[in-house]
N, C-alpha and C positions, 0 to 999 in steps of 0.2 A: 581593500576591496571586500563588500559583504560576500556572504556566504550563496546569497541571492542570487548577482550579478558573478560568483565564479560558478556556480549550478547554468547560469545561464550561457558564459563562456564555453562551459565546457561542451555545453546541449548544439550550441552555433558548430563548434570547430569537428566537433566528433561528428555531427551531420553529413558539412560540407566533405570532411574525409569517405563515409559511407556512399554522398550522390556522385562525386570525383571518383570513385570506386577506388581511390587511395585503400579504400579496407573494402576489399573486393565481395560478392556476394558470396555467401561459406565461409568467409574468415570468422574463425572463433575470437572471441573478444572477451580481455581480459581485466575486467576494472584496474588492478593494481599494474598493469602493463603502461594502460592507456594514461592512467593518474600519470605513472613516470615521464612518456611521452610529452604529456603538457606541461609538464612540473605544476602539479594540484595535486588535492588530498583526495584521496579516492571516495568522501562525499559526495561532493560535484559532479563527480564521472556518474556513480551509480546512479545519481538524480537524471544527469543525462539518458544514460541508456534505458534508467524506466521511461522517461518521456517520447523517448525512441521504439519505444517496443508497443506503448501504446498506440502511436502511430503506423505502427507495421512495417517499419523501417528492420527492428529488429527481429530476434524471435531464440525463443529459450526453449529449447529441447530437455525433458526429461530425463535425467541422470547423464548429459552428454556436454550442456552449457547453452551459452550465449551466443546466438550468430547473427551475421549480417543477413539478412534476409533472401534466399538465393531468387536468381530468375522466375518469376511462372509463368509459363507460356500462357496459359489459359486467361492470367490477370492482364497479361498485356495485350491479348485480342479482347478482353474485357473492357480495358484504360482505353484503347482505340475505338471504339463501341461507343463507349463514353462520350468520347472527344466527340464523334460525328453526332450527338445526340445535342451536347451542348455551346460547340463554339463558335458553330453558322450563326447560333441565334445570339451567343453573346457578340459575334459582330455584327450585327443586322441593327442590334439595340446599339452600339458605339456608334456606329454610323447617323441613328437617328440622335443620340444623343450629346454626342462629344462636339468640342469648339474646335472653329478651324486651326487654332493652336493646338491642342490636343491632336486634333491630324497631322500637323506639324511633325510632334516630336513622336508621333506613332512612326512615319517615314523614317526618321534621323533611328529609332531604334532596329527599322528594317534591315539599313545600310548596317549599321553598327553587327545585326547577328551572321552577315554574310562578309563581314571584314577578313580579305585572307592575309593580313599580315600578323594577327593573333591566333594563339594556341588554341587547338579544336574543343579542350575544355572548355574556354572560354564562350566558342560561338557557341558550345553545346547550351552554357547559362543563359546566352543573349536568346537562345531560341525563345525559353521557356519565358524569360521575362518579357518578349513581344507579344505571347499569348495571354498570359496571365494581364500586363496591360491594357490588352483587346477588350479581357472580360472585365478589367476594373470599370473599364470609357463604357462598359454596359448599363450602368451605376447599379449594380444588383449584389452587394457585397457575399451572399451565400454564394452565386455563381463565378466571383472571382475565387474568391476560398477554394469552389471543387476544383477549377482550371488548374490554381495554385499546386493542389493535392496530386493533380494527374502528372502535371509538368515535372514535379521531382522527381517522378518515379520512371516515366520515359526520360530525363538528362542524366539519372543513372545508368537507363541500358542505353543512350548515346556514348555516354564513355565507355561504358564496358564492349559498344560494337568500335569505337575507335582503337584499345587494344587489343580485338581481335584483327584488324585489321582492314577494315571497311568505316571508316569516318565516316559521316552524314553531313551531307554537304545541299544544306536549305536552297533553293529554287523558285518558293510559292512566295515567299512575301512579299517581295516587290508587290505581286500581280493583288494579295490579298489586301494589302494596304491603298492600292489604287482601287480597288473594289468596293471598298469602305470609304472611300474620299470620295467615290460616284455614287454612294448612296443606294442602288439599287440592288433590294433586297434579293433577287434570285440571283443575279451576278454573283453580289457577296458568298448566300448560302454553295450555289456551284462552285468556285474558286476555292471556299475554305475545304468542302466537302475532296475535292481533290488533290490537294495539297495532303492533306490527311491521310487519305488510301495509299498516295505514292508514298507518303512515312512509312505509314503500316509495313505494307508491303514488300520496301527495304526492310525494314528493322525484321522481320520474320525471317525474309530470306537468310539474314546474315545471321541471326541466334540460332536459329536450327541447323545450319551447316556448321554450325561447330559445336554443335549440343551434342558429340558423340566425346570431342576431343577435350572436355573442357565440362565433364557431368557436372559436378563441385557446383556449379555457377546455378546451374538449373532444376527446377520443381518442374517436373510434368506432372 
């Protein structure tokens, strides 16, 4: 295996552990820990975590170290801001632009993020891969990119609200996928717009009732 390809292993798995909050937000991270972890040379790793940091996944504190990047309130009524800014119209543009296959397998991915027989991590990924999706079927690749960006960073704080105690449990896509199969633009934009507040507004209610118990996690 080149050196390439384990830099790249290692940038995949140490990710997935950071959005899985396997390595919770505030866990100090230690290349020569993590290298052990994966059995790799602690090359790879560091290559990972600078690619990590430039993303803002990470973050390196002055004489303190390496950390998982903690909650920020502020960024995540910012990421929700976002979302209502861009993904009414990334599905407005799916809907004019996707094949009825493409409708298809938008549906089969619906079902698939509300499946209660698999792990809430799991539905937590399917969420973000039905929207990111949404915005590829928009054909505007810069606007899949930023959906991409957002959805990591909310199916981090789905998991970390699932070990607090309050899993998120999706409701809107059915409605938002039949929305986009009927084509009509204000439907869509209302449906998505909605679906999105009622996230928001779980996800707040439940980081801030434990943002006393649980500081570590959180940047106000």
């Amino acid at each position: 295996m080149t050196k390439t390809s384990m830099a790249d292993q290692a940038y995949a798995q140490l990710k997935r552990d950071i959005v899985k909050t396997t390595l919770r937000p505030g866990t100090m991270i230690s290349d020569s820990a993590i290298a052990e972890e994966y059995e790799m040379s602690r090359t790879p790793v560091r290559e990972a975590i600078n690619s990590l940091r430039r993303e803002g996944l990470v973050v390196v504190m002055p004489r303190r170290g390496t950390f998982v990047k903690p909650i920020d309130f502020s960024e995540i009524q910012d990421l929700y801001a976002l979302r209502k800014m861009v993904e009414p119209e990334a599905a407005v543009l799916a809907a004019e632009r996707a094949s009825s296959a493409e409708l298809e397998h938008l549906a089969e991915l619906s079902d698939l993020s509300t499946d209660p027989s698999v792990e809430k991590h799991v539905l937590n990924e399917r969420n973000g891969q039905l929207h990111v999706r949404i915005a590829e079927l928009s054909g505007v690749p810069v606007l899949a990119k930023t959906v991409r960006s957002i959805h990591e960073e909310i199916e981090r704080c789905l998991n970390l609200r699932k070990e607090l105690g309050r899993p998120y449990k999706a409701v809107n896509h059915g409605r938002l996928v039949d929305a986009i199969e009927g084509r009509d633009p204000d439907v869509i934009r209302d449906t998505a717009l909605q679906g999105i507040e009622r996230a928001r507004s779980h996800m707040m209610t439940v980081l801030t009732s434990h943002s006393g118990s649980a500081s570590a996690l959180y940047q106000e």
